[in-house]
N, C-alpha and C positions, 0 to 999 in steps of 0.2 A: 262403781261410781266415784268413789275418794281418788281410784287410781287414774283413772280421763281427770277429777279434777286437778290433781297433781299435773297432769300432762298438758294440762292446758296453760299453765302460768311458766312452764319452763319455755323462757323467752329468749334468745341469745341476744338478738338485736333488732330493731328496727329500721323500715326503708322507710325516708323520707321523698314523699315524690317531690317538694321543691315547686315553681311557678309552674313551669311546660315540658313538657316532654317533647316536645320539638326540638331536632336535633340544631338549625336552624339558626335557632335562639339561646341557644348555650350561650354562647359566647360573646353577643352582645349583651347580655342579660349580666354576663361578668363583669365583661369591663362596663358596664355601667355601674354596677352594684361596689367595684373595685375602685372605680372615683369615690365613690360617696362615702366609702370607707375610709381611702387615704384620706379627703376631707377632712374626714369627723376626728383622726389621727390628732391629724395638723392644727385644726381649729383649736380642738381641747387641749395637745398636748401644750399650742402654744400661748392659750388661757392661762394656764395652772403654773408652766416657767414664767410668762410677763406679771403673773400677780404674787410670786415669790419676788421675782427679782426689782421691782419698782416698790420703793417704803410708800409711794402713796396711796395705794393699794392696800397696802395691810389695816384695813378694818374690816369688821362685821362682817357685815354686806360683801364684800371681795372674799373672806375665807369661803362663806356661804358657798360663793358662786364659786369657786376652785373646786372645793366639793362637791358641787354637781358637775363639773367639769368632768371630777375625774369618775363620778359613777357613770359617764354619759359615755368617757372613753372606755370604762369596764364592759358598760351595757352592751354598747355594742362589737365587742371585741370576744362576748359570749357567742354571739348569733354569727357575726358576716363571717369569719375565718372559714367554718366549716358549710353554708351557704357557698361561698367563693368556691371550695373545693370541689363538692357537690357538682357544680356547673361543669367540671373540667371531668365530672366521674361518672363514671358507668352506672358503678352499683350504689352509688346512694346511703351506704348502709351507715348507722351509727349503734352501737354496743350499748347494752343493756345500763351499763351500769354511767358509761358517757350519758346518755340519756337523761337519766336521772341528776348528775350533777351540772348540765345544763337548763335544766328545768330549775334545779333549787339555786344556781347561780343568777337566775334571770328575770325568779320570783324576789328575791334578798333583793338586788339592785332595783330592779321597778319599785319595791315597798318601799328602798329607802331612799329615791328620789321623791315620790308622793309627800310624803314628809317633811323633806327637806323643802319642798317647795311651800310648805304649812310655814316652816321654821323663817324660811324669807319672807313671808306674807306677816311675822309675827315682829322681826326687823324693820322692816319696811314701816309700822305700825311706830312702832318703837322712837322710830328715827324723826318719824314727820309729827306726832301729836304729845311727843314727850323729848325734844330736842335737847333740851339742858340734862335731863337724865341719863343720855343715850348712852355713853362713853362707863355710867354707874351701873346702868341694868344691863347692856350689852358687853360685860367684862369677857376677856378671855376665856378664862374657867366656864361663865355660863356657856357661851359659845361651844367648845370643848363637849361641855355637858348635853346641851342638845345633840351634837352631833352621836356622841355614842349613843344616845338612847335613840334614837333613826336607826343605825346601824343594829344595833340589837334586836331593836323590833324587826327590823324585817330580819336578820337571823332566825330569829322564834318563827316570823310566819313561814319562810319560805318553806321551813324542816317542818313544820306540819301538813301544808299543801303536799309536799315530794314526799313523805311518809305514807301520807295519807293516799295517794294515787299508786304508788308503787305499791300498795299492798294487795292491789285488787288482781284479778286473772286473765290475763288477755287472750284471750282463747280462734275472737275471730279474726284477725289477721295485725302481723308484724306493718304492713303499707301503713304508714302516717301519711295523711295527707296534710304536711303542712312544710315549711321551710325548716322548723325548729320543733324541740318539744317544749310542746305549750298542755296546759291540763287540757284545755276542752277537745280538741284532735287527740289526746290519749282517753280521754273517759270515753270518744264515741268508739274506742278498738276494744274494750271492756266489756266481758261478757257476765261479771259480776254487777247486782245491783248499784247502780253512781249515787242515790236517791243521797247518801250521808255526805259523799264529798259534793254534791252541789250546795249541800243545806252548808258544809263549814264553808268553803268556796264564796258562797253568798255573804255568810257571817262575817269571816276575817276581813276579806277582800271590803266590804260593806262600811266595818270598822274604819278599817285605813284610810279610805276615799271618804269615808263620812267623816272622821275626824280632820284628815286634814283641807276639804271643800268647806267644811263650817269654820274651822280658826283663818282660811282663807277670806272667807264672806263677813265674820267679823271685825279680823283685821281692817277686810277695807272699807267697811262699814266708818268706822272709825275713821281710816286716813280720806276718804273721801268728806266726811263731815265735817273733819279738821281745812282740808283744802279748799269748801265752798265761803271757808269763814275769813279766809285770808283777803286782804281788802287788794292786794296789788295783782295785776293779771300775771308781771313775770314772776314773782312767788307761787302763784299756782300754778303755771307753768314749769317751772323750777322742779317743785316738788312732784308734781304728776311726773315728770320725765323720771324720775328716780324708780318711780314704779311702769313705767309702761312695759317694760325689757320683760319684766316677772308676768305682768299679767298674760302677755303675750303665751311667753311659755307654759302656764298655767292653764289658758283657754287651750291649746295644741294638745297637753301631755290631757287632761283629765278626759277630754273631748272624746278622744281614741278610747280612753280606758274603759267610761263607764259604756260607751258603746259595746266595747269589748266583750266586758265580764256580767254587765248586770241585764242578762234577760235568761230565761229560761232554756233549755238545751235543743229546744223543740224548733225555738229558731235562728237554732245554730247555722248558719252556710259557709261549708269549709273554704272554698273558692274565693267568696269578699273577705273573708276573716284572714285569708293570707294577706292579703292588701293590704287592709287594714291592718296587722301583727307586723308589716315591712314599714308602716309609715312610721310606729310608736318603740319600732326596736331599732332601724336603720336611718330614717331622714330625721327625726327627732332629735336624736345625738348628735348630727351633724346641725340643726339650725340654733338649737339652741345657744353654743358661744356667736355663733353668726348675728342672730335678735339683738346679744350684750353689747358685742363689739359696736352694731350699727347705729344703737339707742343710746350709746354710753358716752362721753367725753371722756371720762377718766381713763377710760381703756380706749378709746380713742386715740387721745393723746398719748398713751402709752407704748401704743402699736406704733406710730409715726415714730415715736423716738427711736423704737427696737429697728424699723426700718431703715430708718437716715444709717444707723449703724452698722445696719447690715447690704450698702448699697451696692456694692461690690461683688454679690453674689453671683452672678454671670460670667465674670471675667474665667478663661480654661487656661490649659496648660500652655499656649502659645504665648498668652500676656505673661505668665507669671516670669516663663524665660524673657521676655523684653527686660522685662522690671526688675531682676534678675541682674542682666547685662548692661542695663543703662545706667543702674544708683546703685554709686558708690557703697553706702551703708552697707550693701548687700552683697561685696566682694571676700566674703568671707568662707570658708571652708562646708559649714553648713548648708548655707545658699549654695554652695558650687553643684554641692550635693543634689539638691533642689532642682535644679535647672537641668540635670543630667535625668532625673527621674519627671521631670516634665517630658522634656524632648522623647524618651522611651516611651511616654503615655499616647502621644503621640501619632507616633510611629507604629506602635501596638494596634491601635484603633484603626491606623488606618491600613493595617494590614488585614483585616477583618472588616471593617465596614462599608466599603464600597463594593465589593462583590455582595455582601448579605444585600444592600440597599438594590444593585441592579437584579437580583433573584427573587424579590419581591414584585419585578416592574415587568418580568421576561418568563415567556409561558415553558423555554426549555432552560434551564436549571443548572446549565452544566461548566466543569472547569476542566481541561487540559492536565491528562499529567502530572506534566511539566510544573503547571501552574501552582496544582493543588500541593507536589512537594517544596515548590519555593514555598507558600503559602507557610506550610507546614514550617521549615526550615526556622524562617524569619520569626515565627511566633512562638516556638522554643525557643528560640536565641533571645527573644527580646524578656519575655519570661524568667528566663533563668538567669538574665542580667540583672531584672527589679529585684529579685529575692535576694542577689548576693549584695547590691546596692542599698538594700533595706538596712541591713547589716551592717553594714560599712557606716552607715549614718547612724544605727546604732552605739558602735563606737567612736564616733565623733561626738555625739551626745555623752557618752559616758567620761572623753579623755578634758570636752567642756566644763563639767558640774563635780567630778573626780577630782581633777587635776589642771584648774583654769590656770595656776602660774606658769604650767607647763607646756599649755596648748598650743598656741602659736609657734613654739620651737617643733611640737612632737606635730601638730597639726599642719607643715609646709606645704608650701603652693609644690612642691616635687612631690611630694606622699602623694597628697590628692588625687593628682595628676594619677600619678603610679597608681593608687590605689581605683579608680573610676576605668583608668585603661586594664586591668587586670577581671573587671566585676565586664565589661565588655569581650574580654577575650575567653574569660569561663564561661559566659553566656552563651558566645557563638561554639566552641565546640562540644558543649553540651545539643543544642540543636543539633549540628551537623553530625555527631555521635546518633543517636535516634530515627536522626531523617536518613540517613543509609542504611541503618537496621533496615525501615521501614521498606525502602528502595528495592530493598534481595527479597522481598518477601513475596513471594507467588497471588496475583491476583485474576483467578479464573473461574469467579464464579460472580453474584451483583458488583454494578456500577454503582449501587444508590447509595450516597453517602448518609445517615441518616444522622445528622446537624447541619448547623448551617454557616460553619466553616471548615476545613480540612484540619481537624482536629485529632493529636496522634489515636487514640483511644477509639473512634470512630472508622478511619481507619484501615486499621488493625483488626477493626470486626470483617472487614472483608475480605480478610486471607484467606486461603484455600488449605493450609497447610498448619504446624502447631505453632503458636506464638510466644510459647515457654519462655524462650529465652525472649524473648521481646519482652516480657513481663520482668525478668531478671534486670534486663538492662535499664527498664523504666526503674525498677527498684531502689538498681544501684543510682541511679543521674538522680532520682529524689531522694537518697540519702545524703549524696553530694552535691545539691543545688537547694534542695527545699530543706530540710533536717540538719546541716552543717549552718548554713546560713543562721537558721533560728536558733539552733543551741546557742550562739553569738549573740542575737538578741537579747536570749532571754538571761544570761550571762551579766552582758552589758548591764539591764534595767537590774539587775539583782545590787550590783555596786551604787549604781545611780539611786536607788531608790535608798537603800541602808544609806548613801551620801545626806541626801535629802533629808530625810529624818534627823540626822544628826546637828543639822541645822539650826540654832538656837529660836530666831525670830520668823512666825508666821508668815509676814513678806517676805521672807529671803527664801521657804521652802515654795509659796505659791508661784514665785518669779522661777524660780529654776525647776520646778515641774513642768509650768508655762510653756517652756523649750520643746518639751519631753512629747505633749500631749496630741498634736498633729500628729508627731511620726508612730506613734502610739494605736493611734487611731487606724491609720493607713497600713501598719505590719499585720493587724489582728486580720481589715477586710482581704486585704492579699493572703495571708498566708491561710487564713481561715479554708479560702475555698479554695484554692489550691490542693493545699492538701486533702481536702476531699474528694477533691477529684482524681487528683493522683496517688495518694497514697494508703491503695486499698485492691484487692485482689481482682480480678478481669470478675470474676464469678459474680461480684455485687454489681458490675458497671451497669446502667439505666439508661438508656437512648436518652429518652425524655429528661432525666433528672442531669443527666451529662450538660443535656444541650442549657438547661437550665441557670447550672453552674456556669459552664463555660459565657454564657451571656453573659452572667455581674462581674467574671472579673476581666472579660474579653474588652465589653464595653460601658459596664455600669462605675467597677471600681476606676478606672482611667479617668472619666466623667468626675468625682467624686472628690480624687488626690487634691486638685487644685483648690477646689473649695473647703475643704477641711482646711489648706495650707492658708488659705486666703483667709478666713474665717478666723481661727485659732491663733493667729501669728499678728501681736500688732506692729510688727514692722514691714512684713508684706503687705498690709492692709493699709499701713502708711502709706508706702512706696506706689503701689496700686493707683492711690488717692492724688498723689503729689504730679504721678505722669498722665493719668488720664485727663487733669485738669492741665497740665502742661501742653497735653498732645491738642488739645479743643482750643486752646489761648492761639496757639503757633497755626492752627488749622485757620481760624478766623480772623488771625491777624495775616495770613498769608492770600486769604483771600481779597481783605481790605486791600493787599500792599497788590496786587493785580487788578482790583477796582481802578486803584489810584493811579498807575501806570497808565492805563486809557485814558482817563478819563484827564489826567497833567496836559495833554495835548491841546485840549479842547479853552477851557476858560480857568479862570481862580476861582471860581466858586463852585464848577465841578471838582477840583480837587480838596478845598473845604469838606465838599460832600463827602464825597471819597474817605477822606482820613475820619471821619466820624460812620466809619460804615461799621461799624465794629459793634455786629449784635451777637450774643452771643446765646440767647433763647426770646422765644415769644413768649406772652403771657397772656392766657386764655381770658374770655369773658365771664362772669357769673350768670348762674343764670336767676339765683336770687338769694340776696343777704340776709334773709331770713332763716337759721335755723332748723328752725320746724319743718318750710318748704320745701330745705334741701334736703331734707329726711325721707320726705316725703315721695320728693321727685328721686329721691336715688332709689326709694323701693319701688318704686312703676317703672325706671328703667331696668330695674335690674331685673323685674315680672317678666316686662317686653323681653330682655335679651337670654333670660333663660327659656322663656315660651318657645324664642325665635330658636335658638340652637336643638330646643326637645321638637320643636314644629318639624324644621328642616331635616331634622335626626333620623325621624320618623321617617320622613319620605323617603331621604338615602338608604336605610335598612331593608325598607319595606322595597323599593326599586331593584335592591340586593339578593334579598332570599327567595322574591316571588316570581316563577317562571312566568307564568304571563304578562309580567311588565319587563322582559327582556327586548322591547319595540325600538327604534331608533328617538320615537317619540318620549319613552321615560326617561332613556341615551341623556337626551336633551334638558328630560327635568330634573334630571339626578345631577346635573351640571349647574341648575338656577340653584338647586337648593345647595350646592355645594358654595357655588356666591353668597349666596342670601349670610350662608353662616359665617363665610371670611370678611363681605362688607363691613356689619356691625362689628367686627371683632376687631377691625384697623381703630374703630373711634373708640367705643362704647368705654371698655377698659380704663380707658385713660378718663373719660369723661368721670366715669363712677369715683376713680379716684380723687380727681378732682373735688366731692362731693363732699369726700370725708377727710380734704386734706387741706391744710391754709395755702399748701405748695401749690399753684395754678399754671408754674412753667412748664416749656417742652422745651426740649434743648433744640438748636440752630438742624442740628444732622436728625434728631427725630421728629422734625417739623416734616424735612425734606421726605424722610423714609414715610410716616404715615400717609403727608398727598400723594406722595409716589402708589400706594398700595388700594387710597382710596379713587383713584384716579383709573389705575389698574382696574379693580373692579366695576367702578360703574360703567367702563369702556365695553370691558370682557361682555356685561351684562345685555348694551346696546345689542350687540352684535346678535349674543346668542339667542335674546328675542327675537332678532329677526330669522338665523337660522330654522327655529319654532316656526314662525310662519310660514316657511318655504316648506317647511318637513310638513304641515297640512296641509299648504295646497298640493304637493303629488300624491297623499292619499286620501284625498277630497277628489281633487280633479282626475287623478289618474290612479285611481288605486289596484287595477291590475299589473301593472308594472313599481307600484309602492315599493316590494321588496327586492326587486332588480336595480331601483334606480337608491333605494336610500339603503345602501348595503352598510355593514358594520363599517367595512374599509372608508366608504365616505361619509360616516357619519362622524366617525373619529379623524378625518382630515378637518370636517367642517369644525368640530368639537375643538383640537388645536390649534384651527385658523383664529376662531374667535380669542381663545387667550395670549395665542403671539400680537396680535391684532391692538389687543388692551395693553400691551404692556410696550408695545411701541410706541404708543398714543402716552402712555403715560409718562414715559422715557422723554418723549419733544416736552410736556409743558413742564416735566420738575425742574427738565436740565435749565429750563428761560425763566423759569421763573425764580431759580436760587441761583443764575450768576448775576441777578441783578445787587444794587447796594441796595442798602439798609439802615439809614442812619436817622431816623426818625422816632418815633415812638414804637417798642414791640409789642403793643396791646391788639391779638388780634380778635375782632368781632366777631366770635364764633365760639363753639365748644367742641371745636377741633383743625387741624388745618387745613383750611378750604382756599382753591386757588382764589378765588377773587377778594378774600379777608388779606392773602398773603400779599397779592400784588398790590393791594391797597395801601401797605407800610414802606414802599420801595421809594427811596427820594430818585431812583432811575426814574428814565422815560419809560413810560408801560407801554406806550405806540405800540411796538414791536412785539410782547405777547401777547397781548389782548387781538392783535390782528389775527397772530398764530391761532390762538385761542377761538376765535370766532371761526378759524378757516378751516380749521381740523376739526374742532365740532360740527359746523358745518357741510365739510364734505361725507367725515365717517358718520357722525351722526344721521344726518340727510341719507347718506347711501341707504344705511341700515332700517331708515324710515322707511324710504322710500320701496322697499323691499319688501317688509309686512304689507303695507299697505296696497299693494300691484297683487299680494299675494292674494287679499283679501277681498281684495274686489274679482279678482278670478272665484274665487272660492264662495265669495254670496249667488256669485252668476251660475257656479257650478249648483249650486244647495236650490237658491229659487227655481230652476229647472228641472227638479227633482219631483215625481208625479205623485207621491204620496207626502204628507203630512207626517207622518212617523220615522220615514225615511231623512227628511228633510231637520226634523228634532235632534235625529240620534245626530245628526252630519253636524250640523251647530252645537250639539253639547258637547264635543270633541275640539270644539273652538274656544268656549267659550269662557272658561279658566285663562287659556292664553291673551284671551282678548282685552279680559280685566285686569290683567297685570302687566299688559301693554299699555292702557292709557293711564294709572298710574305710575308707573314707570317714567312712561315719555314726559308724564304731564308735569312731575314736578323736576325732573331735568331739565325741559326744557323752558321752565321758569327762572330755572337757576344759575344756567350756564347760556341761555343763547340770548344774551341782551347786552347792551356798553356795559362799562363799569360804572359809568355813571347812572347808571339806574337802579343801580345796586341799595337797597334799604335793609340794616342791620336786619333790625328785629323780626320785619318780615321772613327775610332770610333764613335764621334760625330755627322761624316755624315749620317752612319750609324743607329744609335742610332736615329739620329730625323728621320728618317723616319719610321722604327717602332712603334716608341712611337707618332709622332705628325701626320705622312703623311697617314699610314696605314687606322686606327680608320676611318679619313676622307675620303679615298677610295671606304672602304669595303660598306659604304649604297650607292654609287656612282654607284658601280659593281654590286649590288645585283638590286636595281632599274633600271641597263640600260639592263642588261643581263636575267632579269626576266621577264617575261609580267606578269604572275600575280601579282604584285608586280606594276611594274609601274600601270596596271589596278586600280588596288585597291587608288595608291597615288593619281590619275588624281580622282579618285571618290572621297576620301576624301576632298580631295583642291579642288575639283571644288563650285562653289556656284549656288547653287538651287532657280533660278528665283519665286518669290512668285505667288503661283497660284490665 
């Protein structure tokens, strides 16, 4: 008996079965799970630097919240990593002892948020009903003090809960059924009595949630008594907003919890309790900086400064060589360097990324030869160029901060030169060394390369013969490309940094680090995964982990260079700033100065016009100067446009993995929801912003590109409505020839008719309606750019588009009408002739989704676009307008999913989760 119980508690590991076992859903189930992470990253991470680095911030209330920032970034950086991995794995498994320090990892953090959100609630209290004390009672120290005593406590409980669970005997089975290890999925694998750890479980857990929901209920007992007493409405307003952001979080985090932990085991359900344990371990850390940021000013205004700062972020490696070559400032040895490691990034990229891109698009897979060793050739070459280039700039950093009186002599425009043409020439015959190894090597047994570019390493795996020396001469080319190079760096920064310290004055070490830290940055991501990649025995190579690597430095670190340089460099970021505004001044003055040319012919006061055409952004309408409203309204759009994107998500997934909606008919609605998601995403964005920004401009070219995109779509949309209706009437009217006549071939000519169709439509009205002038007021009446707000601000004659306007909506429009509607009336003729009643139901439910998102659809287009300009009414308009553009998109997978059965069928199957056999 002692010896089975022994045997029963030696446990190695546990499987976690995770959401589904459908293969199916791995992988959307990641990358979904993989946003929300990278989110929760970004939000918190860039919580906790904006409330270090703004002194306005540094009170109370802002350390508080930093602090929950960063238990929200710990929280969930316990749980998603190995959840993520899960997804991508087979076995599932997680180690006994991992187990356990995820469990007391995740009980510490939940305790010591619960707390912390008491300690805010206790702030909050502090601030609004003992104002003149705040700064006395709320000192550092005390601050300080609270927080470790949070921290402690849940220390204490969590090591009791994971003590207390780990001591028990698991005997009926290692399957956890959950995402993570949580107590109540380990007490139910327990074949010892649980009766003690539910009673402490209840206690501690009871403790914490009871102390800190009573100093919570106190607190605002208190700040609410204080706030009904305030005689001014914006002082209670004032003040209430200080706390809306905490209650928020408070009703989310506790809501979950006590759900969670406080009922008895009996009605435990593994299955919700997952759901429920992903909202309060994975969306919770994500919305909570989201709630502060939205409800905050102070962080408000914070974010906008950190952004105006960082607006440059987009700009790649093409601009940085303009910026580069055009200003002067930047004709200097280091920049020369710069522009030579742009250009390579480049080139790099694009020697890899248009084949990867057409291999995604193309059902056979394959490359030439020929192809695959130029492929090959070029991407060592260019490779082994960055690494000795790294270098090279390494010592120009060094001969700058070392030896600045000597630089410009030792530093000449002839070295440079030399040295840039010498980091090119070891590049290219380090490739062409490799790529002829490769060449002589016998290839007679798979074609299948398995990455997904002609990578040497890859390969190489598909010789037939021994590769010894191939490995040799890899050995040798990264002793001499990756290993030489770096000893040089790391050489260089040895001087440079002893320099730097020797330094007397703080600015003068910060300023000459400053130099250092882009290129710093860029040698660790390059050489980092390099040398992982290459410099390590065949016997450890990994397809998967190969292809992995080679992605971040093939295409991730190239993407990356520019932005570290742009970012960390305030004289690139100068330069950046000086030409992009120089390039938009000469763009808009060049266009003025071709207004003006026509228009000098004509009279003097078309040319007047003319010379005042000189807009150079529009500037949005509010939708209201109230505060509160716009708080208000930004959280119901942002409801609508995340519904709309998880709505439309849905239908695309579910059209994806489920064999019975592979019909020409899904063909078509995998297409609407594919609109529905890029319509709202042309406005919405900018609109939100807008909400929470005093900035309400669009610049002149993103005026253009957004009507361009929204114009596109709702084009695209007409059309493929009507294709819908042609697609039911042949399997209404004709359904024995349905899948002869609507074959895959022409459903996808009909599917690319429709978006060449939109985007030629779109193409006539941007190109009439932006070479008109503009010299008038740029306030346009809308809350995004809409052709007939635009054409409204032209001191041109509009004659001329608004004819086009009406004539191509008109003709494509009408077509497109006139199409459904032919279809339609076949297709009632065909159904009312139908000699059963059930017969004639099932025929119409198969309609009747498309028919409700036809005459919304139509109805407010063609409210909007088929009338003069002159009948044009702002306000109307705008109501109008959102519902199209934000309300519709969210609808139509609304309609299609309640009005469908197969359709809902297939979502309940997708989303359902598959009990582990």
């Amino acid at each position: 008996m002692i010896m089975d119980k022994a045997n029963y508690s030696v446990l190695t590991d546990f499987i976690l079965l995770g959401f589904t076992d459908n293969p199916q859903m791995q992988l959307p189930l990641f990358l979904m799970f993989l946003l929300v992470y990278v989110v929760t990253i970004i939000w918190n991470l860039g919580m906790i630097v904006l409330i270090c680095s703004e002194s306005q911030l540094h009170n109370p209330m802002y350390f508080f919240l930093g602090n929950l920032s960063f238990v929200d970034l710990c929280y969930s950086s316990v749980i998603a990593p190995k959840m993520l991995s899960d997804f991508l794995s087979k076995t599932k498994r997680i180690s006994y002892n991992a187990c356990a320090i995820q469990l007391y990892m995740f009980g510490f953090l939940a305790d010591v948020e619960c707390l912390l959100l008491a300690v805010m609630a206790y702030d909050r209290y502090v601030a609004i009903c003992n104002p003149l004390l705040y700064t006395v009672v709320m000192s550092k120290k005390v601050c300080k003090q609270l927080m470790a005593v949070a921290y402690i406590i849940g220390m204490v409980d969590a090591l009791i809960h994971t003590c207390n669970t780990f001591r028990l005997q698991f005997c009926r089975s290692n399957v956890l059924n959950h995402f993570f290890c949580d107590i109540p999925p380990l007490l139910a694998l327990s074949c010892s009595d649980t009766y003690i750890n539910e009673v402490v479980m209840f206690t501690f857990i009871g403790f914490i949630i009871g102390i800190s929901i009573g100093m919570i209920l106190v607190s605002y007992t208190y700040i609410l008594s204080t706030i009904m007493r305030m005689r001014s409405a914006e002082g209670r307003w004032k003040a209430f907003s200080t706390c809306a952001s905490h209650l928020t979080t408070v009703g989310i985090f506790h809501g979950t919890m006590l759900f969670m932990y406080f009922r008895p085991s009996s009605s435990y359900s593994l299955d919700q309790d997952k759901w429920v344990s992903m909202f309060y371990t994975i969306v919770i850390p994500m919305l909570n900086p989201v709630i502060y940021s939205l409800r905050n000013n102070d962080v408000k205004n914070a974010l906008a400064k950190i952004f105006q700062n960082a607006a440059f972020l987009n700009r790649r490696n093409i601009l940085i060589m303009l910026v580069i070559r055009r200003d002067p400032h930047l004709h200097t040895p280091m920049y020369y360097f710069l522009s030579h490691l742009s250009f390579l990034d480049m080139c790099y990229t694009t020697t890899i990324i248009p084949q990867m891109l057409t291999n995604f698009l193309a059902q056979r897979k394959t490359i030439s030869f020929v192809g695959c060793m130029a492929q090959m050739y070029i991407s060592l070459s260019l490779g082994g160029i960055e690494f000795i280039l790294l270098a090279v700039m390494a010592y120009d950093r060094y001969m700058a901060i070392c030896h600045p009186l000597r630089y410009n002599t030792v530093m000449s425009q002839r070295l440079c030169v030399q040295m840039a043409v010498g980091c090119w020439l070891s590049g290219f015959l380090n490739g062409l060394m490799q790529t002829v190894f490769t060449l002589n090597l016998p290839f007679c047994g798979m074609k299948i390369i398995n990455h997904f570019g002609c990578e040497v390493l890859a390969v190489q795996q598909l010789a037939c013969s021994s590769t010894f020396i191939g490995d040799a001469v890899m050995l040798v080319a990264g002793v001499l490309i990756l290993l030489t190079p770096f000893f040089l760096v790391l050489v260089s920064y040895v001087y440079i940094l002893s320099t730097i310290f020797q330094i007397h004055s703080a600015e003068g070490r910060q300023k000459a680090f400053s130099t250092c830290t882009a290129h710093l940055t860029v040698v660790t991501l390059c050489y980092g995964t390099a040398i992982f990649a290459y410099l390590r025995p065949r016997s450890y190579y990994s397809p998967r982990q190969g292809k992995t690597v080679s992605l971040f430095y093939c295409v991730i670190t190239p993407m990356l260079n520019p932005i570290i340089y742009s970012l960390r460099n305030q004289e690139v970021k100068g330069a950046l700033n000086s030409h992009v505004n120089l390039f938009l001044d000469s763009y808009i003055t060049q266009n003025a100065a071709t207004v003006s040319v026509q228009t000098t012919k004509a009279t003097k006061k078309s040319m007047d016009t003319a010379n005042e055409s000189i807009v150079k952004n529009f500037y949005f309408t509010e939708m209201s100067d109230l505060p509160g409203v716009r708080i208000s309204l930004f959280v119901i759009i942002l409801l609508i446009y995340l519904t709309t994107l998880a709505g439309n998500g849905a239908i695309l997934m579910t059209i994806r993995t489920d064999v019975c909606l592979q019909t020409p008919m899904y063909f078509f609605l995998s297409n609407l929801s594919l609109l529905d998601v890029l319509c709202p995403t042309v406005t919405v964005p900018k609109m939100l912003h807008i909400f929470l920004s005093e900035d309400k401009t669009i610049s002149f070219a993103g005026c253009a590109v957004q009507l361009f995109f929204l114009i596109d779509m709702v084009g695209t949309e007409i059309f493929l409505l009507a294709v819908m209706a042609y697609d039911r009437y042949v399997a209404i009217c004709s359904p024995l020839q349905y899948t002869t006549i609507m074959s895959k071939q022409l459903s996808a000519k009909l599917a690319a008719g429709t978006w060449v169709a939109g985007i030629i439509n779109a193409l006539v009205h941007t190109s009439l309606a932006f070479t008109l002038s503009y010299c008038g007021p740029n306030k346009v009446d809308q809350y995004y750019c809409d052709l007939p707000q635009v054409l409204a601000l032209s001191c041109s004659s509009i004659y001329l588009p608004e004819l086009v306007l009406l004539l191509v909506a008109g003709i494509m429009g009408s077509g497109a009408f006139l199409i459904t509607l032919i279809s339609y009336i076949y297709i009632i003729s065909t159904i009312l002739s139908m000699p059963s009643t059930e017969s004639r139901q099932k025929a119409f439910s198969t309609c009747g989704s498309h028919l409700t998102v036809v005459c919304l659809f139509y109805g407010t287009t063609i409210f909007t676009y088929g009338r003069p300009i002159s009948a044009y009414s702002p306000k109307q308009d705008r109501i109008v307008s959102m519902l199209y553009v934000v309300i519709t998109p969210m609808l139509n997978p609304m309609i299609y999913s309640l009005r469908n059965k197969d359709v809902k069928k297939a979502l309940v199957k997708t989303l359902s989760l598959k009990r582990f056999s």
